[in-house]
Residue, then its C-alpha position, 0 to 999 in steps of 0.5 A: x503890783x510888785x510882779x508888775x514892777x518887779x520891786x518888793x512893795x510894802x504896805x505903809x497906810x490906809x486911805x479912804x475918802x470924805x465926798x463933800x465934807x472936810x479933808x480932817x480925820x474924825x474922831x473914828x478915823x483916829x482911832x482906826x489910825x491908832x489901832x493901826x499903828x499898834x501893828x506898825x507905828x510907821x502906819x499912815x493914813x490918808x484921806x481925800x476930799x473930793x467932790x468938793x466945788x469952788x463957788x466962784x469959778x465951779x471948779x472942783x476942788x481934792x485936798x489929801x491929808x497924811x496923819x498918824x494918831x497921838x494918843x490923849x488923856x482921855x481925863x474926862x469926856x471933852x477931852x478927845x481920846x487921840x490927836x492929829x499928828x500931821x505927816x508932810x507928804x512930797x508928790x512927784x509928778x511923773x511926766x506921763x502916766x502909768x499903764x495901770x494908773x491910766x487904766x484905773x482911771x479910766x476906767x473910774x466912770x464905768x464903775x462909778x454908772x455900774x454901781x448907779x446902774x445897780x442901785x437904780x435897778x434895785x430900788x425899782x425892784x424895792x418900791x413900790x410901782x406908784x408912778x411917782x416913786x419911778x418918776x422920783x427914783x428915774x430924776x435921782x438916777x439922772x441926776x446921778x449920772x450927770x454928777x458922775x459925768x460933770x465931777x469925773x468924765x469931763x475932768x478926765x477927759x480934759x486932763x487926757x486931752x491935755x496930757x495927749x496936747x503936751x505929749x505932741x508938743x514932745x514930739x515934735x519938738x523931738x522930730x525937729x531935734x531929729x532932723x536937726x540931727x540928720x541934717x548935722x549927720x550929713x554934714x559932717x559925712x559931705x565934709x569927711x567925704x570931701x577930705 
């Protein structure tokens, strides 16, 4: 990424994710936090909660925390060992996307079907040729993909559709500016040509 950019890159922090559950560190992610801010105290964590529906209008729902760990007393066995120290997190938003973050993302369902391709083709091999254990493993494979598709494509794909919208919208406002222009250029040469 830094010969891509052509800037020095600096690793600040880990993340990982929490899929259908709260946004907040558990007690083991403090910990891992604090193990890493033993090699750096400026170390940050994130962690994203995906795959998260809102009940009322079904639409999905990412929270991302920025912490660090204080240390606890750790006196007796209610206490917890370490804390949640919040660090406020400033997003930028670009007005288009990075070559390497659009490939990334699109790429995101491919990997998502081929680690479901793998798992399915696995447990086939795993259980046993009963046909109600295929029958089974075939519905949750299905059922798989349809979470992959509603949670992830779909989505990307609207925001794609939306992106690619907005950016006609750039355009051709910048053609009208253009001719707005061309038409002032001539002008002006008519006006000079006249003098």
């Amino acid at each position: 990424m830094a010969e891509k950019t052509g800037r020095p890159l600096r690793i600040v922090g880990w993340y990982h994710s929490h899929p259908h559950i709260t946004v907040w560190p558990s007690h083991v992610d403090l910990r891992t936090q604090a193990m890493y801010q033993m090699m750096d105290q400026t170390f940050v964590g994130l962690i994203f909660s995906c795959f998260n529906e809102i009940k009322s209008n079904l639409h999905q729902k990412v929270e991302m925390t920025c912490f660090q760990s204080l240390r606890g007393d750790g006196a007796d066995w209610e206490t917890p060992q370490h804390h949640r120290l919040d660090i406020p997190v400033y997003l930028k938003r670009m007005p288009t996307f990075d070559e390497a973050n659009l490939q990334t993302l699109t790429h995101l369902p491919k990997i998502l079907v081929q680690e479901e391709n793998e798992a399915y083709g696995m447990a086939n091999r795993s259980s046993s040729a009963h046909i109600l254990t295929r029958i089974h493993n075939a519905s949750a494979y299905a059922q798989t993909l349809c979470n992959v598709t509603e949670t992830i494509t779909s989505p990307l794909l609207h925001l794609l559709h939306a992106t690619h919208d907005g950016r006609r919208v750039v355009l051709d406002r910048v053609k009208q500016e253009n001719q707005k222009l061309a038409d002032r250029i001539k002008e002006l040469k008519e006006r000079i040509e006249a003098n």
